[in-house]
MIBA-404360 format. One record per residue (C-alpha): residue in one letter; x, y, z. Coordinates in steps of 0.05 Angstrom, whole numbers, plus 5000, padded with zeros to 4 digits. Example, Ala and Ser with C-alpha at 12.3 -4.5 7.8 and 13.67 -1.06 7.14 Angstrom:
<vexlos>
a524649105156;s527349795143;
</vexlos>
This chain:
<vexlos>
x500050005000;x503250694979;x502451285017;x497951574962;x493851044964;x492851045034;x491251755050;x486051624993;x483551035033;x484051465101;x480252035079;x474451605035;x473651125098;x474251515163;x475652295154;x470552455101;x466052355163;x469952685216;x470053455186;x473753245128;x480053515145;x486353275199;x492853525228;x498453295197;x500553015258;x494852465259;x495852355188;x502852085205;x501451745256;x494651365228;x499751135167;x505650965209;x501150385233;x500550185152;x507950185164;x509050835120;x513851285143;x513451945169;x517452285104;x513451855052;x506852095086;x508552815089;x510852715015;x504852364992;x500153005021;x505253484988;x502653074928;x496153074938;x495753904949;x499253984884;x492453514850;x487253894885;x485853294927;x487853564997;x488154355013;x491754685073;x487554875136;x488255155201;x486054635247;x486254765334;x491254255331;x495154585287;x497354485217;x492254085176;x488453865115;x482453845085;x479053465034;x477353974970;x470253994927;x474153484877;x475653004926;x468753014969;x464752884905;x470652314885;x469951984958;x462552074966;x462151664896;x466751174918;x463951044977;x457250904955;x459650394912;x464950104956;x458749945007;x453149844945;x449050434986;x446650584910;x439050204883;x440649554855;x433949704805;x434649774731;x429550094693;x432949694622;x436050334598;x444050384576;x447451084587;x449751104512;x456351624503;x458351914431;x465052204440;x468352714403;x474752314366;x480852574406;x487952524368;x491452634421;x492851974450;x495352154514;x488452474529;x484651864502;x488151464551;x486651884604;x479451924581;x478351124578;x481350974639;x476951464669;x470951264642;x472650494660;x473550774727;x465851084726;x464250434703;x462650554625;x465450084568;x466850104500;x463449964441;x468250254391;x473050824400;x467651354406;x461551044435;x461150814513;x455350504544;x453650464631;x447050184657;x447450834696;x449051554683;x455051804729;x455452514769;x462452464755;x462052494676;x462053324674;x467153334709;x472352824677;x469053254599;x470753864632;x478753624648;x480353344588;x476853864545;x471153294507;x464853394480;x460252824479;x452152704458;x449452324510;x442851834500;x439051424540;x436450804496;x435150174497;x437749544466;x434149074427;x436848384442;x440248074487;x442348474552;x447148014578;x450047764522;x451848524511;x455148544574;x458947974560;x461448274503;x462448954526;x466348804598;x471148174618;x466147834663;x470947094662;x476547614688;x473647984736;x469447364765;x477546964774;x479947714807;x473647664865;x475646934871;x482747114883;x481147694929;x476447264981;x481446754985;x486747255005;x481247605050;x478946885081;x486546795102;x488547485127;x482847535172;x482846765200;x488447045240;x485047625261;x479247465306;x479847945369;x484748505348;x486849115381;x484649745361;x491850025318;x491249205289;x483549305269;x485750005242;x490949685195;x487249035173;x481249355159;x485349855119;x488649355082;x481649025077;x477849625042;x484849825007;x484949244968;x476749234959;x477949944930;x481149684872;x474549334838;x472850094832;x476950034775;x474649374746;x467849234766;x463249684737;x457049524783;x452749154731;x445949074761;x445248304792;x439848234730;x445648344678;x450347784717;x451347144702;x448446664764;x452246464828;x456447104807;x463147084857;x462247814873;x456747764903;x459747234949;x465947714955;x461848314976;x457947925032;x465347765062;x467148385053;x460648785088;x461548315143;x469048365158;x468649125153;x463549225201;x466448725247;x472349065247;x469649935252;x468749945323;x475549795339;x478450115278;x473850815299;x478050715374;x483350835341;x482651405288;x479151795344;x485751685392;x490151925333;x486252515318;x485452765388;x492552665394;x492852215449;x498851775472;x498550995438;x494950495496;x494849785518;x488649715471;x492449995412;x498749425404;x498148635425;
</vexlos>
């Protein structure tokens, strides 16, 4: 887990819903238990200010930062896919996208990747279809400078054979099957932790969960094939995760009041 990656995690999973902000002092110490080092944290928020991710605050603690506009509406997305808080119902409409052909190919790369990320796929270079229109689309448009007709239609044939053809479902089924068995052995040793342990499996936990953002487009269970893996996955995770908050909270609340490590923290 880099230190990027992990302040990403931090913020999206436990500050977006303390004030959205921290001193830099907590910071460092909340990823010194992901074994991250003070200079790589620092470095990593230096990073993250100069992205318009993280902006400097005044905090009574001192020193501090907050999350911006960008990164609210980024986490708030995130996180209602991570946890699925979004309506499984699908009314049997595609999002249908008609880009503007881009020469540039640094800026179509950009562009794919971060429409795979907001869960479209492609149909040829210039069309992209979701099940579901994302809030984030303006905002992607607006940074790479694209135009694009958008459509709501629907398809006449078969849905899932569409999706089948459109997204890697034999790939991303074998990636959920890899990740639970991973899961299923890092917890099995991790039954009563302390509160810094909770902290640092469950961020490891929701870390590596994080990553389907970018694979798993959140097909409605109606456009899956049957006995789908993630669905199996996501009941592990949901479990595990909650099991493991209360503990986990302990701790980021210790941290950001600035209090001294305890008995509860360390085995």
């Amino acid at each position: 887990m880099n230190a990027r990656s992990a302040l990403f995690d931090l913020y999206g999973d436990h500050l977006r819903t303390r004030g959205r902000s921290a001193p830099i002092a907590s910071l460092v110490r909340l990823l010194a238990a992901l074994d991250i080092a003070a200079p790589a944290a620092r470095t990593a928020v230096s990073r993250m200010v100069r992205q318009g991710w993280l902006s400097p605050v005044r905090l009574p603690q001192g020193r501090g930062y907050a999350l911006t506009t960008k990164a609210v509406r980024r986490l708030d997305e995130a996180g209602r896919r991570i946890y699925r808080d979004a309506p499984d119902a699908w009314d049997g409409h595609w999002h249908l996208l008609v880009i503007q052909h881009i020469p540039d190919r640094a800026r179509r790369e950009r562009l794919r990747a971060g429409l795979g990320y907001l869960g479209y796929a492609a149909l040829d270079d210039t069309t992209w279809i979701s099940p579901r229109a994302s809030g984030e689309l303006e905002a992607l448009f607006e940074a790479e400078g694209v135009r694009a007709e958008r459509f709501s239609s629907s398809y006449d044939g078969d849905a899932r054979g569409l999706v089948a053809r459109a997204w890697d479902l034999d790939g991303l089924a074998r990636a959920y099957e890899r990740w639970l068995g991973e899961a299923e052995e890092l917890l099995a040793t991790c039954r009563e932790p302390a509160d810094e342990q909770a902290f640092a499996v469950r961020s490891h936990l929701v870390h590596e969960w994080r990553k389907f953002l970018f694979r798993d487009p959140g097909l409605p269970a109606m456009l899956l094939p049957d006995d789908w893996p993630g669905a199996k996955a996501a009941r592990f995770f949901d479990a595990e995760a909650t099991r493991l908050l209360p503990a986990a909270s302990r701790f980021v609340d210790r941290c950001l009041d600035g209090q001294p490590p305890t008995h509860s923290d360390r085995p």
